[in-house]
DRENPA-3360 file (N, C-alpha, C; in nm, 2 decimals, always signed):
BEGIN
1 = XXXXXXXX = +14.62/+2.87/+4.11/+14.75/+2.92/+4.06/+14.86/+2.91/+4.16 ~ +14.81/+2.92/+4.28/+14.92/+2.92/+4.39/+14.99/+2.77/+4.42 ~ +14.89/+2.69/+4.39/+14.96/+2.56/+4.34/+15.05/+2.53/+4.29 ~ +15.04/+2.56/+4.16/+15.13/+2.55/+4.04/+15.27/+2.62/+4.06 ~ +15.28/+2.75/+4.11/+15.40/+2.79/+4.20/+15.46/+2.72/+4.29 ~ +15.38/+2.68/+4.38/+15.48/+2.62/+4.51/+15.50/+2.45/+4.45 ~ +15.47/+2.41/+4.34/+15.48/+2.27/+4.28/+15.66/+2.29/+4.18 ~ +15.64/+2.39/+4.17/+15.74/+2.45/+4.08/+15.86/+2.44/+4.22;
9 = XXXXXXXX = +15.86/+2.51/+4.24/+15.96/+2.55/+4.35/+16.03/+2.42/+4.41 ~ +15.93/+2.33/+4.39/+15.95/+2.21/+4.50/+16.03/+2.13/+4.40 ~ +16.00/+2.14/+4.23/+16.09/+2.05/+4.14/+16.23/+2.13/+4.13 ~ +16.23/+2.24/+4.16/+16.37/+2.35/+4.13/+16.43/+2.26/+4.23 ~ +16.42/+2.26/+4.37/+16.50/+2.23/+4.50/+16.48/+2.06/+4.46 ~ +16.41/+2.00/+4.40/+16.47/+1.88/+4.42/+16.56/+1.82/+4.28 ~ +16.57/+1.93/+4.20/+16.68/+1.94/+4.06/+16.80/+2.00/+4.12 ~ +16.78/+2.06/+4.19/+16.92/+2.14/+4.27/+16.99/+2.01/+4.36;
17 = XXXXXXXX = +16.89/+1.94/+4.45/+16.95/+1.85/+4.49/+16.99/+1.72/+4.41 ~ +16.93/+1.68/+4.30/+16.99/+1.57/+4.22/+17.17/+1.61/+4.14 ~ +17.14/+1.76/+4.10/+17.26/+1.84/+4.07/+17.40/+1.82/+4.17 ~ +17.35/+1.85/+4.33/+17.48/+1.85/+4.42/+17.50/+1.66/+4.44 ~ +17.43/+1.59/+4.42/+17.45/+1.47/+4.45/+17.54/+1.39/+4.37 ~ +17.48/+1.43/+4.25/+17.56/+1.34/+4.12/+17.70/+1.44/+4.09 ~ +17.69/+1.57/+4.12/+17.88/+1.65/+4.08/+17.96/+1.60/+4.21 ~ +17.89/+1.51/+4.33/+17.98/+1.51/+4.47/+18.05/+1.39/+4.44;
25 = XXXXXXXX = +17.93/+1.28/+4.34/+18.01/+1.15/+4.29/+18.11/+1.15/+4.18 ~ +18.04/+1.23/+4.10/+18.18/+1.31/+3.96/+18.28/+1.31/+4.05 ~ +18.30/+1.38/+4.16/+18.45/+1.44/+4.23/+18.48/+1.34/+4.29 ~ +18.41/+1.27/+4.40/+18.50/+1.14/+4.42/+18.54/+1.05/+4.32 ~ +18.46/+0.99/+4.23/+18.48/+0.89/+4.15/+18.65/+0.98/+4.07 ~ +18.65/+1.09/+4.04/+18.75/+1.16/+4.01/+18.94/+1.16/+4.11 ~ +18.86/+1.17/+4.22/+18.99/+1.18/+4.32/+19.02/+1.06/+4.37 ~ +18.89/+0.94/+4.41/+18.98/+0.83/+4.41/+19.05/+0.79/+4.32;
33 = XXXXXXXX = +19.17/+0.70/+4.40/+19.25/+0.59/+4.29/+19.37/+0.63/+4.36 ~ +19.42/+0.71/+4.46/+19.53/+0.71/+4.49/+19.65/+0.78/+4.39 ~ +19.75/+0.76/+4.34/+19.88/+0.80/+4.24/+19.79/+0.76/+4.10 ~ +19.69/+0.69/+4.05/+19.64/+0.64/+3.91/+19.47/+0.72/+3.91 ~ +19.46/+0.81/+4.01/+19.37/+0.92/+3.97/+19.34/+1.00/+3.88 ~ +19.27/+1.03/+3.79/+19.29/+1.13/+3.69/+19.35/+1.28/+3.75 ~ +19.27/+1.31/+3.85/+19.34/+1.44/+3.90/+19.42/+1.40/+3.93 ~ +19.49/+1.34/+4.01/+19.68/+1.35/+4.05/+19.75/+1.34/+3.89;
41 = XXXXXXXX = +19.73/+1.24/+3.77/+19.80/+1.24/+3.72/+19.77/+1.38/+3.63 ~ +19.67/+1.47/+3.60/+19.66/+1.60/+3.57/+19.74/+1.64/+3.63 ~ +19.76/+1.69/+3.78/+19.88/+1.69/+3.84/+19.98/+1.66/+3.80 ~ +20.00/+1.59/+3.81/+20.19/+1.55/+3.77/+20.23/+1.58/+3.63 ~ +20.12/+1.59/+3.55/+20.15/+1.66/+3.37/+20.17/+1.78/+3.41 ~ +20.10/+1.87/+3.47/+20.11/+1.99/+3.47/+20.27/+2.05/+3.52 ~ +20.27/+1.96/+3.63/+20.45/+1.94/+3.73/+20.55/+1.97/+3.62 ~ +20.48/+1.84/+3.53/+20.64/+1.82/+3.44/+20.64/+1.93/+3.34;
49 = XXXXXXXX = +20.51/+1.96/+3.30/+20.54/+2.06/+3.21/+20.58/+2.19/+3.25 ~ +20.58/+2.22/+3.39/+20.64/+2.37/+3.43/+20.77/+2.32/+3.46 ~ +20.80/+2.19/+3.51/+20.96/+2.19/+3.53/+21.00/+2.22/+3.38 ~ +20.97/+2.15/+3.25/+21.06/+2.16/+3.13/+21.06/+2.30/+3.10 ~ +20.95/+2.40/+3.13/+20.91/+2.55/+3.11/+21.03/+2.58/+3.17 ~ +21.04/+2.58/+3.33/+21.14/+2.64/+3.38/+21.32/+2.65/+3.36 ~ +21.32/+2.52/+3.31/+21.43/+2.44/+3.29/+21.46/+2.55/+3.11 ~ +21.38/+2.54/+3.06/+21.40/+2.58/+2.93/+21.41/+2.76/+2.95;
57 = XXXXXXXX = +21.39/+2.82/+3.03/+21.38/+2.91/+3.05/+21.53/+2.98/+3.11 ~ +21.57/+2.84/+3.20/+21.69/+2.89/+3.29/+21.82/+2.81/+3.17 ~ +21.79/+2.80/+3.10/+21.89/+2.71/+2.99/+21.92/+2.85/+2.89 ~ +21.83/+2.95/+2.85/+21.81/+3.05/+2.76/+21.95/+3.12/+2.82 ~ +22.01/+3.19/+2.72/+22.10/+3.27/+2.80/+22.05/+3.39/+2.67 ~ +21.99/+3.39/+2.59/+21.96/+3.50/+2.51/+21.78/+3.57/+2.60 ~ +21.80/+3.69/+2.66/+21.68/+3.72/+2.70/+21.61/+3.82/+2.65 ~ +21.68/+3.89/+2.50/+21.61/+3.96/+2.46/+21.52/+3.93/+2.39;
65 = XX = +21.37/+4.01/+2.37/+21.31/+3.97/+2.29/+21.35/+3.97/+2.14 ~ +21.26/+3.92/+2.09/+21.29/+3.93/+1.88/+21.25/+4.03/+1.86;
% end
């Protein structure tokens, strides 16, 4: 029985490490590409959308609520 434990243990750590290997290439394959990255251009949507937020916010001259 003590086998079958420490056989266990040894597939957990080596699922853990197939886990960190393949999410480290998710993230690079993700951040490369320079300005045509998916994250940067997530980025820059998010940019634009707080600028028009802001913009739309500072354009308001009614600030009460309904």
């Amino acid at each position: 029985m003590i086998r079958k434990s420490s056989r266990r243990g040894r597939q957990r750590g080596q699922s853990s490490a197939e886990y960190v290997i393949v999410t480290m290439l998710a993230v690079l394959v993700l951040v490369q590409g320079g300005d045509s990255s998916p994250i940067n251009q997530l980025a820059s949507a998010m940019k634009d959308a707080y600028r028009g937020f802001a913009y739309a916010i500072s354009y308001s001259t009614n600030l009460n609520a309904l």
